[in-house]
Each structure stands twice: as C-alpha cells, then as structure tokens.
C-alpha positions as CSV (number, residue, x, y, z in Angstrom):
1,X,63.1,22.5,-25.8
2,X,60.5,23.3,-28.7
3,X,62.8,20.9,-31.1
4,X,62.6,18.0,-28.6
5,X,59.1,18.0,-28.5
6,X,58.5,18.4,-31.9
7,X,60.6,15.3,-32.5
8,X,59.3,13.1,-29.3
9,X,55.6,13.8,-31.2
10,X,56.8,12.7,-34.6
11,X,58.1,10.0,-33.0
12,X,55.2,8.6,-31.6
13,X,53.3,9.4,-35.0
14,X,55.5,7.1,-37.2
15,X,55.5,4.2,-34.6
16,X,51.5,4.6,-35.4
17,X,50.1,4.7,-32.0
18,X,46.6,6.5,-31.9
19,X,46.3,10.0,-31.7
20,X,43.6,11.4,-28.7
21,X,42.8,14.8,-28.4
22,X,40.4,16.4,-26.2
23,X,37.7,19.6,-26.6
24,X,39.2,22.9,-26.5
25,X,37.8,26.1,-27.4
26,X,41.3,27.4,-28.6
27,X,41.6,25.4,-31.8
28,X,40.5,22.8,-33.7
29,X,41.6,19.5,-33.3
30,X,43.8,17.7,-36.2
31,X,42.3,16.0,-38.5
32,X,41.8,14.4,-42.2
33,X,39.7,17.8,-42.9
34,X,41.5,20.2,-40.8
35,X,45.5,19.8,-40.5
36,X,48.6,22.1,-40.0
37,X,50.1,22.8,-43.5
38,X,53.7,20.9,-42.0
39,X,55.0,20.1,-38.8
40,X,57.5,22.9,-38.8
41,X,53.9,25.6,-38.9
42,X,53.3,23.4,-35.2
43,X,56.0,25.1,-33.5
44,X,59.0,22.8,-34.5
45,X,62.2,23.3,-36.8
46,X,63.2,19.7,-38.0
47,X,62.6,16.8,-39.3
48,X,61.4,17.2,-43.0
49,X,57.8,18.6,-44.3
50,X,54.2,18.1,-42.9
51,X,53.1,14.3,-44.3
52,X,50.6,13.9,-47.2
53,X,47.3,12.8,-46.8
54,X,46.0,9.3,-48.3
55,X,44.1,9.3,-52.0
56,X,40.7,8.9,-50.0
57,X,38.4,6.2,-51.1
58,X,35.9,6.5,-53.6
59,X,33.1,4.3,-52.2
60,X,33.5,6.9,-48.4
61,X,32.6,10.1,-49.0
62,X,34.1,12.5,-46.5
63,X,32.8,15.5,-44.8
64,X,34.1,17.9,-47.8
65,X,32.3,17.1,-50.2
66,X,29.3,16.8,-47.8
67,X,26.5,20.0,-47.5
68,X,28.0,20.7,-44.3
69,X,31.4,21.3,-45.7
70,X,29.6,24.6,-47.5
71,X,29.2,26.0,-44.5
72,X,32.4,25.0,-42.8
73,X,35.5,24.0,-43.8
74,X,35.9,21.5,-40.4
75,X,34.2,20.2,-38.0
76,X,33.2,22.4,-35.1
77,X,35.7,22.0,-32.1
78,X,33.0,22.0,-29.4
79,X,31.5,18.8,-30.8
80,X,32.2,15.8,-28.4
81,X,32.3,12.5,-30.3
82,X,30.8,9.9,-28.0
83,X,32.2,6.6,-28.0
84,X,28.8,4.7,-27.8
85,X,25.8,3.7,-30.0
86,X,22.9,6.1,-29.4
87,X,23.6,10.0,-29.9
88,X,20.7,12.9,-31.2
89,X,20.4,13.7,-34.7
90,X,23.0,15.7,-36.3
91,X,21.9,19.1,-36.3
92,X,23.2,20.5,-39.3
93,X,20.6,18.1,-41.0
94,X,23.7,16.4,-42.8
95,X,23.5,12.8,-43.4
96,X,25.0,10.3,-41.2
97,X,27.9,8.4,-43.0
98,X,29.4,5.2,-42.1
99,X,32.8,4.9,-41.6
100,X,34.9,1.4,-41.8
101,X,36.7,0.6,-38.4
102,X,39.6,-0.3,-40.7
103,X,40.0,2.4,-43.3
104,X,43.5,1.5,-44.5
105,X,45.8,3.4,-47.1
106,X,46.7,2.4,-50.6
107,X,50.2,0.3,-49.0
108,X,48.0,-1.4,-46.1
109,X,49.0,1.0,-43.0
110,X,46.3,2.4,-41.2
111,X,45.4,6.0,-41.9
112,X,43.5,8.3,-39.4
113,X,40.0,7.7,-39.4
114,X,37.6,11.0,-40.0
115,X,35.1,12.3,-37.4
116,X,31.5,11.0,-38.1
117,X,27.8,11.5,-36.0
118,X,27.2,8.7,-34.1
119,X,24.7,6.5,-34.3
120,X,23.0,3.3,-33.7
121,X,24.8,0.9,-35.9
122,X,23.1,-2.7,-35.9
123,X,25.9,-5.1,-37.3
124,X,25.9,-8.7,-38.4
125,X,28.5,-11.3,-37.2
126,X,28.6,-12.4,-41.4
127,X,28.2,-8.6,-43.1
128,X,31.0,-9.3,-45.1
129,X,30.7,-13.0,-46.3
130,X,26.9,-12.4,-47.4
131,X,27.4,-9.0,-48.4
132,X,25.2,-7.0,-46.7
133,X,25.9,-3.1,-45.8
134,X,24.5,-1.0,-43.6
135,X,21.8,0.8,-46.2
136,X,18.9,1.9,-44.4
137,X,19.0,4.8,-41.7
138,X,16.1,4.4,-39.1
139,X,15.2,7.8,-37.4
140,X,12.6,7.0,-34.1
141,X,11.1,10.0,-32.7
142,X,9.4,9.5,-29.5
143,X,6.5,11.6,-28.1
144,X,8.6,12.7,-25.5
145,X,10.9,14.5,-27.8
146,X,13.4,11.7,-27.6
147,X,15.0,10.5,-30.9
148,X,17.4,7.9,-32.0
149,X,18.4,7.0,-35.3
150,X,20.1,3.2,-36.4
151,X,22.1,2.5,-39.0
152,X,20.8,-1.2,-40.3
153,X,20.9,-3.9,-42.9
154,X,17.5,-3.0,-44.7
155,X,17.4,-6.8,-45.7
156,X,17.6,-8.1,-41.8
157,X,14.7,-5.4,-41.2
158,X,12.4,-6.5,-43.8
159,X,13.1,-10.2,-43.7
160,X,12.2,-9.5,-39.8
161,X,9.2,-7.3,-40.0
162,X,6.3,-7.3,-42.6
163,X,5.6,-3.5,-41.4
164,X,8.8,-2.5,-42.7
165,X,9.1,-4.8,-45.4
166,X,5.7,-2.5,-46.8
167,X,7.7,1.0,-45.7
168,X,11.1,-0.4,-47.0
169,X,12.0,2.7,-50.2
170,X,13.2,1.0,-53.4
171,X,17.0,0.4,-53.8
172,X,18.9,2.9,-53.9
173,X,20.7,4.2,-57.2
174,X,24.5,4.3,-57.2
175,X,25.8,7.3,-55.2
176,X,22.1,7.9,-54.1
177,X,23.3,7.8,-50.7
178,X,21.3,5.7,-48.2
179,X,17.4,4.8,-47.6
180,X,15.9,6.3,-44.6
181,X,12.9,5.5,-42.8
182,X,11.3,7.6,-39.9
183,X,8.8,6.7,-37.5
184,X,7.6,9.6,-35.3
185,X,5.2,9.8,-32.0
186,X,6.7,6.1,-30.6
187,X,5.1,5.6,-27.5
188,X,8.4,4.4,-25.8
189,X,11.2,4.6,-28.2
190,X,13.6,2.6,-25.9
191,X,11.5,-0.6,-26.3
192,X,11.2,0.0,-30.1
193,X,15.1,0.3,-30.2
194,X,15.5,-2.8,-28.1
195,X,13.0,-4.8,-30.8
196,X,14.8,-3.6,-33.5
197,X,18.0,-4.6,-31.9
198,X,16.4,-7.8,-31.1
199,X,16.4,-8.7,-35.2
200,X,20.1,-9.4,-35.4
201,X,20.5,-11.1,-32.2
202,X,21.3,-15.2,-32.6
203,X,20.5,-15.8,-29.3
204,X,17.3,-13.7,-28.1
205,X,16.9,-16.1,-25.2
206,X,20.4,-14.7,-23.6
207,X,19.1,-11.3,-24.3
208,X,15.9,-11.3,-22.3
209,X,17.6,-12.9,-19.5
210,X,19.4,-10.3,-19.3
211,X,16.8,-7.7,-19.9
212,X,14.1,-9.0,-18.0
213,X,10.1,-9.5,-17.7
214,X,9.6,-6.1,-17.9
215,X,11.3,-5.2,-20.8
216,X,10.2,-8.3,-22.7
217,X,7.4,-7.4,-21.9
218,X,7.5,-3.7,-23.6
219,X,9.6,-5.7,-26.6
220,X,6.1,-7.8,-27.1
221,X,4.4,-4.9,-27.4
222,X,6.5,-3.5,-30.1
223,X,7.2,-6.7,-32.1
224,X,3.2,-6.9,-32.2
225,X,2.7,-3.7,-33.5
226,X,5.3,-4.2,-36.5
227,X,4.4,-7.4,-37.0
228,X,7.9,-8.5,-35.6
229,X,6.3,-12.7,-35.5
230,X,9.9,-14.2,-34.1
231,X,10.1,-11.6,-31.6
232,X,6.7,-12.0,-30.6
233,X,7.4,-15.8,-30.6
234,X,10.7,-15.6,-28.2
235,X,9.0,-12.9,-26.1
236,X,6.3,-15.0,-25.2
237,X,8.4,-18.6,-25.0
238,X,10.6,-16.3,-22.3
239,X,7.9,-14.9,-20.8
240,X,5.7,-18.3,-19.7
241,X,8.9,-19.9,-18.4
242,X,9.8,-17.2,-15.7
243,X,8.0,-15.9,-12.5
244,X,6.2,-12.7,-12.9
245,X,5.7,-10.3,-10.0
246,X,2.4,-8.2,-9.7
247,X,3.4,-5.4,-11.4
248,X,4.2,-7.1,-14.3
249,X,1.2,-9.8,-14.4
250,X,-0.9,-6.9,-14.2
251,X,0.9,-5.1,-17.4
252,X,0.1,-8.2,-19.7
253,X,-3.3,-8.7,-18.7
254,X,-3.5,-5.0,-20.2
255,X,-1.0,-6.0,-23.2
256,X,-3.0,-9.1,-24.1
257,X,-6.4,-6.9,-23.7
258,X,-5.4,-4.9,-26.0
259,X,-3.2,-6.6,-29.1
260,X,-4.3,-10.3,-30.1
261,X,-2.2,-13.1,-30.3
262,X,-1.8,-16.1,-32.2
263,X,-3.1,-19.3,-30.0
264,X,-0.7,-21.6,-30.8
265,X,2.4,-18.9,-29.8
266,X,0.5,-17.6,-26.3
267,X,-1.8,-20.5,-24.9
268,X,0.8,-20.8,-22.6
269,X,0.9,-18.0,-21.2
270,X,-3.3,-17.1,-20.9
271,X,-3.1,-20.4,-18.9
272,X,-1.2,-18.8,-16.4
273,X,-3.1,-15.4,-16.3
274,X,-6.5,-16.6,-16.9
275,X,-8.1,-20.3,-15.6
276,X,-9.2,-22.4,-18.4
277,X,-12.3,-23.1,-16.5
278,X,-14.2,-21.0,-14.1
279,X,-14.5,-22.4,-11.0
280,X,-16.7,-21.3,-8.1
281,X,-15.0,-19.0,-5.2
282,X,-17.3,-20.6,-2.9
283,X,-15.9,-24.5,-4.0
284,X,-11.9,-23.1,-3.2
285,X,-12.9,-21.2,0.5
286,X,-14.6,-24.4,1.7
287,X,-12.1,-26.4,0.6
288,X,-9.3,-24.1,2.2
289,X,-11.3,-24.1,5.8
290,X,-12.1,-27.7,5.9
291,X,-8.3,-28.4,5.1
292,X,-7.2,-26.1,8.2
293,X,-9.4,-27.4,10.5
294,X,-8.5,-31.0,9.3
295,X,-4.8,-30.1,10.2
296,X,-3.0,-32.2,12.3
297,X,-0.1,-29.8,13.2
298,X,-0.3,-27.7,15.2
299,X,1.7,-24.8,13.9
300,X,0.8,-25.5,9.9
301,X,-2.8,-25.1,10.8
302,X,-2.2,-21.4,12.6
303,X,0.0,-20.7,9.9
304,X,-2.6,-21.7,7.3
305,X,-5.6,-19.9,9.4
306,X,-3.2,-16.2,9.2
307,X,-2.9,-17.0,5.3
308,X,-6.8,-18.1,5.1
309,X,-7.2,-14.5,7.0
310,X,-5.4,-12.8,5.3
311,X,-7.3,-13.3,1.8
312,X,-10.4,-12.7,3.3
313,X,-10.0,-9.6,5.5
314,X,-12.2,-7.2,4.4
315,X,-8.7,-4.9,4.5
316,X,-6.9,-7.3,2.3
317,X,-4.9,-5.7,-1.1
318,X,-6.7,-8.9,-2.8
319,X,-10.4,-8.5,-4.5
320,X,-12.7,-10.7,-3.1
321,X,-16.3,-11.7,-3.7
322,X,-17.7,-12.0,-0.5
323,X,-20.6,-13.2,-1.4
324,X,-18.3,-16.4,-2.9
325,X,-18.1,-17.5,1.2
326,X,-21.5,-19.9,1.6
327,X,-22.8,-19.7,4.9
328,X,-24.4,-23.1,4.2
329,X,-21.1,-24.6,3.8
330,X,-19.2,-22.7,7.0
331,X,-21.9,-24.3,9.4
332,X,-21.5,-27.6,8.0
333,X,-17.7,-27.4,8.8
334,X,-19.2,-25.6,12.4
335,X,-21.1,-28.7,13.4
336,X,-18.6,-31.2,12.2
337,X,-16.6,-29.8,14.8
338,X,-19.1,-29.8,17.4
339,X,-19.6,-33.3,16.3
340,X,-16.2,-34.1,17.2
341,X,-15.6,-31.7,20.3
342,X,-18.7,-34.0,21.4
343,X,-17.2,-37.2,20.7
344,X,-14.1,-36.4,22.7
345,X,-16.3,-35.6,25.8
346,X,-18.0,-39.0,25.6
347,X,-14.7,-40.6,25.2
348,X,-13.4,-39.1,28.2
349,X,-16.3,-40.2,30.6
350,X,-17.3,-43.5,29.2
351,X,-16.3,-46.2,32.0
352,X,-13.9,-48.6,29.2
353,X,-12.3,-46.0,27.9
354,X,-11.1,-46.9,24.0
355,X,-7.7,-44.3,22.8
356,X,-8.7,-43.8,19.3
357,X,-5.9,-41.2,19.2
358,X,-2.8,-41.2,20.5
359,X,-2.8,-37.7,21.3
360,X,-3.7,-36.0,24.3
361,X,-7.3,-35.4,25.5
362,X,-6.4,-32.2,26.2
363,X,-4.5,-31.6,22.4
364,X,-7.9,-32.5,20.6
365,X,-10.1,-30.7,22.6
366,X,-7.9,-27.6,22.2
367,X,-7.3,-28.3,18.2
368,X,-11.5,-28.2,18.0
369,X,-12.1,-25.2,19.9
370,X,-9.4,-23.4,18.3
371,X,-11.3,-24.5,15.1
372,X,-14.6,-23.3,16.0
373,X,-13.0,-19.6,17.7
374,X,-11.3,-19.6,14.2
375,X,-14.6,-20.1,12.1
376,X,-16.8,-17.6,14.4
377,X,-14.1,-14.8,13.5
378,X,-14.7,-15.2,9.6
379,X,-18.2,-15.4,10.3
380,X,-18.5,-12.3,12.4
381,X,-16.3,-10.6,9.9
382,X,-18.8,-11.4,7.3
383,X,-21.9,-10.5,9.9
384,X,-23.6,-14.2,9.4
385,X,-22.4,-15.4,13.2
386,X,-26.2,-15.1,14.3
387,X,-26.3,-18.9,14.0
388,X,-23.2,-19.9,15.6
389,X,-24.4,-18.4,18.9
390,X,-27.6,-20.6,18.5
391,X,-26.0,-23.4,18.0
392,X,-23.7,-22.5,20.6
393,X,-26.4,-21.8,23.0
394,X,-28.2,-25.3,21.9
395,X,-25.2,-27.9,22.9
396,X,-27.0,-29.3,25.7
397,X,-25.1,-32.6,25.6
398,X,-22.1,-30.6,26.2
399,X,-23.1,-28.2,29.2
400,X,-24.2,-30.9,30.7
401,X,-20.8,-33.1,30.1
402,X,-18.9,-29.9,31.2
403,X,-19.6,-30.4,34.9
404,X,-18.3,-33.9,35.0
405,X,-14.7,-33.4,32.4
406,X,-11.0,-33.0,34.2
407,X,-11.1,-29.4,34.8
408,X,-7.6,-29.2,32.4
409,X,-9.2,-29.4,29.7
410,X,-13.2,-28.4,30.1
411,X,-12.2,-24.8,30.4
412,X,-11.1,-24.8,26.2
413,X,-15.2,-25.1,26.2
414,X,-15.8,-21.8,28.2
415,X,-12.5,-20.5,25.6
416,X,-15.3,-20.5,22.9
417,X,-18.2,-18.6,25.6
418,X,-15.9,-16.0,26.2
419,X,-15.0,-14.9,22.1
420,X,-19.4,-15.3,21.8
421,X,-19.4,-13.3,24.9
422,X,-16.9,-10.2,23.5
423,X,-19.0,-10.5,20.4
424,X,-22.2,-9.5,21.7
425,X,-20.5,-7.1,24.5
426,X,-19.8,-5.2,21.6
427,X,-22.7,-5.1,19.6
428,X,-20.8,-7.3,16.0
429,X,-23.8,-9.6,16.9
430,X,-27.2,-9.1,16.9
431,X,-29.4,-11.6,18.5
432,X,-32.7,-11.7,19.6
433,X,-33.4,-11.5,23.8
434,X,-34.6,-15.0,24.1
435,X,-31.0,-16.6,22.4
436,X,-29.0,-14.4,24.6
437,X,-31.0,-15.4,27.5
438,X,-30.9,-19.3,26.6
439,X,-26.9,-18.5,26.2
440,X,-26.7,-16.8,29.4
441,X,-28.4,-19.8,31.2
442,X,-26.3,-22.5,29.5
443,X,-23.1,-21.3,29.4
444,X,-22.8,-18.3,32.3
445,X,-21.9,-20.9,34.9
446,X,-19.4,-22.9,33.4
447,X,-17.7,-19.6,32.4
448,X,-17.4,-18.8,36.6
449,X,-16.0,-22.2,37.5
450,X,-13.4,-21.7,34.2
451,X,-12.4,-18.3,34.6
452,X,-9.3,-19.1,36.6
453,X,-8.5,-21.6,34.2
454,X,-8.3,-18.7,31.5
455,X,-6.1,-16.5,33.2
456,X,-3.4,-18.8,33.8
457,X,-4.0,-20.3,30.1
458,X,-5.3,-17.5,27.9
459,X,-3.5,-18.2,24.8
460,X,-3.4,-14.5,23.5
461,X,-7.3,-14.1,25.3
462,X,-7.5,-10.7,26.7
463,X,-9.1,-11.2,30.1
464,X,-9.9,-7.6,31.2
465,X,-11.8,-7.1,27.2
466,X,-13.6,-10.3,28.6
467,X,-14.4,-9.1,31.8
468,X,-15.8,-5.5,30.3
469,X,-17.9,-7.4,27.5
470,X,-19.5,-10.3,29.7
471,X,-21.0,-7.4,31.8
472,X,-21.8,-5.5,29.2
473,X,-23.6,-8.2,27.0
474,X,-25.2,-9.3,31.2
475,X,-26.6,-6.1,30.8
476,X,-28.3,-7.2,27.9
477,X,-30.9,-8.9,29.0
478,X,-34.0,-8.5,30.9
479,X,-34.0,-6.8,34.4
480,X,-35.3,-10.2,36.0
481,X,-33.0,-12.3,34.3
482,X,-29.9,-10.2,35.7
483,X,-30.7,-9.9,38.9
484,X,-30.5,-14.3,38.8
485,X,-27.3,-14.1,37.2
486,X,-25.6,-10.7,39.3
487,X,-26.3,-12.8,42.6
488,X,-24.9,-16.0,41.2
489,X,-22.2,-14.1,40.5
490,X,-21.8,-12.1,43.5
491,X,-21.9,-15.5,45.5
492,X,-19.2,-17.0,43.3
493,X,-17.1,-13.3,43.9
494,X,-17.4,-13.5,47.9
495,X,-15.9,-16.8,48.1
496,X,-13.1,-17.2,44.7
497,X,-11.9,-14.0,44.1
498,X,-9.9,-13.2,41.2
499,X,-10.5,-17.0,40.3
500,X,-14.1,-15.1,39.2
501,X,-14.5,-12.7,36.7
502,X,-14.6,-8.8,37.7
503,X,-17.9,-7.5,37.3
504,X,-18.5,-5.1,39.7
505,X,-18.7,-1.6,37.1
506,X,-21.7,-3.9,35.2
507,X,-23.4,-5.0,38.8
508,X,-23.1,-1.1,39.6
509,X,-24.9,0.0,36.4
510,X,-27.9,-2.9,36.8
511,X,-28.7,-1.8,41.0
512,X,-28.7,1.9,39.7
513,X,-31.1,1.1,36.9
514,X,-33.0,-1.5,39.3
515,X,-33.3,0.1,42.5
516,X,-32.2,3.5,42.2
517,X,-33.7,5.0,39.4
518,X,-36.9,3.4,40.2
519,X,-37.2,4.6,43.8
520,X,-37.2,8.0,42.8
521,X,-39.4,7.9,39.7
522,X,-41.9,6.4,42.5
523,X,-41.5,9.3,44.2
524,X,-42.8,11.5,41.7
C-alpha cells in the first residue's frame, strides 16, 4: 500500500501539476530549501533516487544565502504564506525579495518556486519592454501601529511625486540589494497606499468610481501632501463631477481649509462649496415666500410652505441667520395678500360681476387665507407677529364685507381670527389692551356666526385648542369690555348651540372675578 502511494505522488510530480501543502506543526513543508534527501527516505521503495534541484539563478538570491538562513536552515513551518498584496513586515528583519512568477529551469520546465514575505508589489503592464524592476521597497508605518510595505518601480514614484523624487537614495551598486524608503507616523496609511497605487494606474477615473467620494477624497489629501500633481488633478476632476453627501462636503471644506490648491485644477470645485458672490439671506427668504404664496397649485404650494418650514424652524439641523428674515419685507408680502383677499370680496358683491379668474370664489379666498395663516406662523416663530394682529384688527373694509359674502366662503376670514386668537390665548403674542380690544370688537362676531362653518370644514384646525384660547385671550381684556362680549355670547349660545363656540369654563372664571370676588371683598 506504501509503494502505491509513493508511485501515485511521483506521478503527479512528473506530469508537473502544483504542489499545495498546508500548515502543520509536525514537519516542515517541502521545499527548494528544505527537501527529503530521496523519495525512497518519504516512506516509499521504488522508483529511482530523490530528483536534483535546478542550478539557481544568479540574479535571485534565495533564502540560504540570506541573514535569516544563519539562524535557520528553513523556513519556519508555522508561517502562513498569504496569497494577497498587503502582509506585516518580516520579523526576522530580513529583506523582502522578489520572486519571478515564472522562475523556469535551465531546459525551460517550470521549477518550484521558493517561499518569499509578501508584500505590496506595484507592477507595470510594460516592466519588461521598458525595463524597469521592482527596486525600491516602501515601508509605511502608521500611527496606529499599522504598517505596510510596497515593492515599486522607483522611476514611476519619482516621475510621480516630487517628495520622493527629493527622498529617492542613489542607485543602487550591483548586488547592493534594493533601495528602501520609510515613512513613519502616516496619519491614515490606507489612503497613502491607495495614492501610491494610484501612480501606476492608466485609468484613475475607473479607479475612483470604484472607490468613491470618500476615499478620493482621503487620496487628495495624500497626493497634496507628496506633491502627487496628477493625482491631485484626477481627484479633484472626479470629485466636481459627482454628488457629494453631507458628510463628505463637510470633509473638504476642512481639506481645502487646510492644504491650498492650484486655481486652475479646483475652481470647480470651490464653486460648488463656496458662492462666488455673497448674496443676502434676507434677498433668497423673500424670494422663497413670495414664490409660495404666488403658487397656483394647490398641493406644490403646501409642499413648498413644509420645505420653506423646515429651513427656518428654529429646530432645523440647518444654521440659520435669523436675523437674515426682514420683517419689512414679510408685511409687504402680508398686505399684498390682504390686498388681494380684498379684491375678491369686492368682486363677489359688485352688481356686474367681471370672472377675472376662472377658478372658484371659494378656491381664491382659501389660497389667500391659507397664505396669510402661513406667514403669521413664521412670524410668530420669529416673535415679530405684533403687527399682523394690527393689521388684522384694522381691515375694516373686510369686516364690514363679511356680513354680506355667501357664507361658504366668508368663514376662511374668521379661519385667520381663530390662528390670531390661539396666539394670544397662549401668550406667543404680546399686544397692548387697546389692539386686543379693537380685535375683539372687529372680528369676535363674525367668529360666532363662522364657528359652525369651522367645525364641519377645519382643515387640520383644532376646535377644542380654539375654544380654550378664545376664552382665554376674552379674558384678556378689561372687566367692562367682557361683560359686552360674554352676553353677546351667551345670547348666541341659548339659541345655536354647538354651532357657537364653548365658552362656558372662561364665562365661569370672568362672573367669579366680577361678581363673586367683589361681593365679598365688600364685605370686609
């Protein structure tokens, strides 16, 4: 049984199929520098004597006649030889060597190929028709403890960066060995690998694509700091042509604070992370309002008023200059659409009615009172709606139109009361006792003879928050005056109902503080 599989493995060795092996602690694999003295010592009779090795080659030194050959005569069986590019430093201190992929014997058939450390070997398609070897050993030590060493051209590295072209040792004497060069505490040694990769490549463009923004990135950095110009050059062509998420915008506002660039090679891209002109915050809000409230579609302009929102919520992730929203500028969009809220009122009860629109009475009032409920939240979010309740309080022309417009549509007016109403209910609006009161007296009634309206239309208007804050803003004002308005109220109760607001808890609190308390202060 031994002699048949003695013979089946010198079969396979003479029809020159490769030879795997795999870690054992028992012994040491076969190799150039360790081998069984004949195949008969392997536990086989048969077959002739153990083959000779191959002369070896002059120009390849082996691992014999290496330092670490003085300490052993093989290589240590535990060692795992890893099939890929990147591997630590040989411990031993030995120099790396580099081994053809087709070492071949003195009559052209392949010959086993001797162990080696691996290592970062940067290759040229055309190393052998311009001549070029692999002469120069980069070691990169990272901060982190990290390190990588490359095997390179030294010509490609110096051609590519003036940094190394200055470190670059002299040529090396015959049987010198190699030229090394070691750069130690690299901030990020992957990026550094990747930009000295980046040298041979014919076609960087394919290589960022795949890489990515943020590696490019990290690659710009690198080719800047070796003065890498090509690199820096396809970095930043492949950066401006690509989207760039916030992560990695933020990362080159950093890179390009730092390093400086040459104008012609990165105008591009400062155009995109930096305007070329300042313009004034205050110009782009207007602009951005007056657009939405311009909308003629309905569901654009919503859309647009969440996004306008959005950027100016005090709770936004976006920095903001508050002081960038002119208050001079909101109120002129304010009274354009009073203005026009006006207009559609006289429209409506003039005797030859003109259609100027084709839409809906009842579409354009909405659109403008939806406008003006819109621009009173940005201003009470930015405490400057003092004004708005003024000029809210001050449409006479429009109270007065109120009584006489189609009830399906006049209650959008008493829409824009009841968000004022909230407001001061709830103290985000300060006024002064005779606005409220001139509000109160204006708008009050039409808000009784609306209410049912609002219920069955409320468009997201929470009717019971309304109900609480008219009562509580009622109680507001001076005893006198809300005595006036708690009867006119009370009256409207007795007769509509729920078609009147609630307001019974605030009625309660104004006869306790009216008649109550009173009568027995007297009495003391």
């Amino acid at each position: 049984m031994a002699d048949a599989a003695a013979h089946h493995l010198r079969r396979r060795s003479s029809a020159g199929l490769p030879r795997g092996w795999c870690c054992s602690f028992a012994a040491a694999p076969q190799s150039p520098e360790h081998r069984a003295l004949s195949a008969a010592a392997s536990g086989g009779g048969g077959g002739g004597g153990a083959r000779k090795l191959p002369p070896k080659s002059p120009s390849v030194p082996s691992f014999q006649s290496s330092p670490s050959s003085r300490l052993a005569g093989f290589i240590d069986p535990r060692r795992i030889l890893s099939p890929g590019r990147v591997s630590p430093i040989d411990t031993d201190g030995s120099p790396a060597v580099a081994v053809g992929a087709a070492n071949l014997e003195e009559d052209g058939a392949p010959r086993e190929q001797a162990p080696s450390v691996p290592f970062v070997a940067v290759r040229e398609e055309r190393e052998e028709e311009e001549g070029r070897g692999l002469d120069l050993k980069l070691c990169l030590r990272g901060r982190d403890g990290r390190t990588v060493v490359m095997e390179l051209d030294s010509t490609v590295l110096s051609e590519s960066s003036a940094f190394f072209a200055a470190m670059a040792p002299p040529e090396a004497t015959v049987g010198g060995g190699s030229k090394r060069i070691e750069v130690d505490g690299v901030e990020n040694v992957e990026a550094f690998k990747e930009t000295v990769e980046l040298m041979f490549e014919h076609d960087p463009m394919r290589w960022f694509v795949r890489a990515g923004v943020s590696r490019a990135i990290g690659v710009l950095e690198v080719s800047s700091s070796i003065m890498f110009d090509r690199g820096i050059k396809s970095c930043l062509e492949y950066i401006e042509a690509v989207p760039w998420n916030e992560s990695e915008e933020e990362k080159l506002k950093n890179l390009f604070a730092r390093c400086t660039f040459d104008e012609a090679v990165s105008k591009d891209v400062l155009a995109r992370l930096k305007p070329q002109w300042q313009s004034s915050s205050d110009d782009v809000t207007v602009h951005l309002i007056q657009s939405v409230t311009s909308s003629t579609n309905t569901g654009a302009r919503k859309e647009m008023q969440s996004l306008v929102n959005g950027l100016l919520s005090k709770s936004s992730v976006y920095q903001k200059d508050l002081s960038g929203l002119n208050k001079g500028s909101l109120y002129q969009i304010c009274c354009s659409c009073f203005s026009s809220l006006l207009e559609h009122f006289k429209e409506d009860l003039h005797a030859d009615k003109t259609v100027r629109d084709s839409k809906p009475m009842i579409e354009r009032v909405s659109k403008q009172t939806e406008n003006l409920n819109w621009l009173f939240d940005i201003l009470v979010n930015n405490d400057m709606a003092e004004e708005f309740v003024e000029l809210w309080a001050k449409q006479e022309d429009i109270i007065r139109m109120h009584g006489q417009a189609s009830p399906m549509f006049r209650y959008e007016l008493s829409r824009i009361s009841a968000n004022v109403f909230i407001a001061l209910g709830k103290g985000k609006v300060q006024c002064p006792s005779n606005l409220r009161s001139q509000l109160f007296h204006g708008w009050f009634g039409p808000m009784l003879m609306d209410f049912g309206w609002l219920q069955r239309c409320s468009k997201g208007l929470d009717m019971r928050m309304l109900e609480e804050n008219l009562g509580q803003a009622l109680l507001t004002l001076p005893l006198q005056q809300q005595q006036s308005l708690f009867e006119e109220w009370f009256q409207c109760f007795a007769s509509r109902g729920t078609e009147c607001p609630n307001l019974s808890r605030a009625f309660q609190v104004w006869w306790r503080r009216s008649f109550v308390r009173s009568s027995i202060e007297s009495r003391r």
